[in-house]
Each structure stands twice: as C-alpha cells, then as structure tokens.
C-alpha positions in Angstrom: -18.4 -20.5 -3.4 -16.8 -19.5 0.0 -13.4 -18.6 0.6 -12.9 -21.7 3.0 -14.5 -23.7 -0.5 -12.1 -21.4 -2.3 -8.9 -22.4 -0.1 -9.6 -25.8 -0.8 -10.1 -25.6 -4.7 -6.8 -24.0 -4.3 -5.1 -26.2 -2.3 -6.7 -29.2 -4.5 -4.9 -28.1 -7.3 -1.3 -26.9 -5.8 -1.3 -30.7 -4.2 -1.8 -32.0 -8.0 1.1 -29.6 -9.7 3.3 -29.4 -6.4 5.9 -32.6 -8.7 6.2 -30.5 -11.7 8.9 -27.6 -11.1 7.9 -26.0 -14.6 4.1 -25.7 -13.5 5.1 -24.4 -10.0 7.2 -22.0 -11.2 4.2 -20.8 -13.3 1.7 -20.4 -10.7 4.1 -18.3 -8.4 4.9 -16.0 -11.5 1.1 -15.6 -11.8 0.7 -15.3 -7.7 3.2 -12.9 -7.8 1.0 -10.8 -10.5 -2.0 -11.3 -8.9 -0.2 -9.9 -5.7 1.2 -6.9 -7.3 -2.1 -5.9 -9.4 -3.7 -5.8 -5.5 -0.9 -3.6 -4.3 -1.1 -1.5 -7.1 -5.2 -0.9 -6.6 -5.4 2.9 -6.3 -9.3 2.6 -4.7 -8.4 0.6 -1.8 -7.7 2.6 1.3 -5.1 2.3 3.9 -6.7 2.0 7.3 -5.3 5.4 8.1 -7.0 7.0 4.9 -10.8 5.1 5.7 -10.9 6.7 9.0 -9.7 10.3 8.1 -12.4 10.1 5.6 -15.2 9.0 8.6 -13.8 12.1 10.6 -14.1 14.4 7.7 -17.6 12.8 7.4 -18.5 13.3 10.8 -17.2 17.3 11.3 -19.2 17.7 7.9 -22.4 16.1 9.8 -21.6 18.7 12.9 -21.8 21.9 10.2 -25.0 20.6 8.5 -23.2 19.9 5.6 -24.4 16.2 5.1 -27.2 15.1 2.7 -29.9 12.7 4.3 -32.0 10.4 2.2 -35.1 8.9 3.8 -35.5 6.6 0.6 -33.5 4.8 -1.6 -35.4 6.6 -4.4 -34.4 9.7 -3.1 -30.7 8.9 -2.7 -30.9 7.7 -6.5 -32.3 11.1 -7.4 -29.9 12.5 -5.9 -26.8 10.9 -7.4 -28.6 11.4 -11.0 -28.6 14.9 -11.0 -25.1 14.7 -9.9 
C-alpha cells in the first residue's frame, strides 16, 4: 500500500468517526502516542547528526581507514566475524 493509499484509508475512516466525540477523542489520544513513541526513537538521526557521521566517514576514507567489499559475500563475511 502507498502512503497516498495510506492517506486515504486514513482519511476514509476519520470521515466515518469524525460525529462521535468519544471515538475522536480516542484516536487523538492514540495519535498523540503514536507521535510521542516517534519522538522518543533513539536510532533516528537529526539531520545535523547524519551528516557529521558522512564527514567522519569521509576523513576515515582520506586515512585509509575504510573497509571496501567488492561482493556482498564478502561484506557478510565481514560483519560475521564481527
């Protein structure tokens, strides 16, 4: 399913609870979780963060630090032995 698919599934079904107050409220209480358990996602990286990491990456590159894999077997390997 697509996100435009998505948006309207979503839509869909706000249009159907939008006369009952008691369901609304329900569905912004769970928005409004939903919305905090993304904020709270300690993986995801501000754009600041993703590009200090790329410039680490790159001055790592410059002293021959990097690792190279010419196949994805290899790159496997590697990350098994890890």
């Amino acid at each position: 399913m697509t996100a435009l698919e998505m948006n309207a599934e979503l839509l869909r079904n706000m249009s159907i609870i939008a006369e009952d107050e008691v369901l609304l409220k329900r569905a912004a209480r769970y928005l409004r979780k939903l919305v905090a358990e993304k904020q709270a996602d300690d993986t995801e990286l501000s754009k600041e963060e993703f590009f200090a990491r790329v410039d680490e990456a790159r001055e790592q590159i410059r002293q021959g630090e990097a690792h190279s894999f010419a196949t994805v077997e290899e790159l496997d390997k590697y990350i098994r032995s890890l």
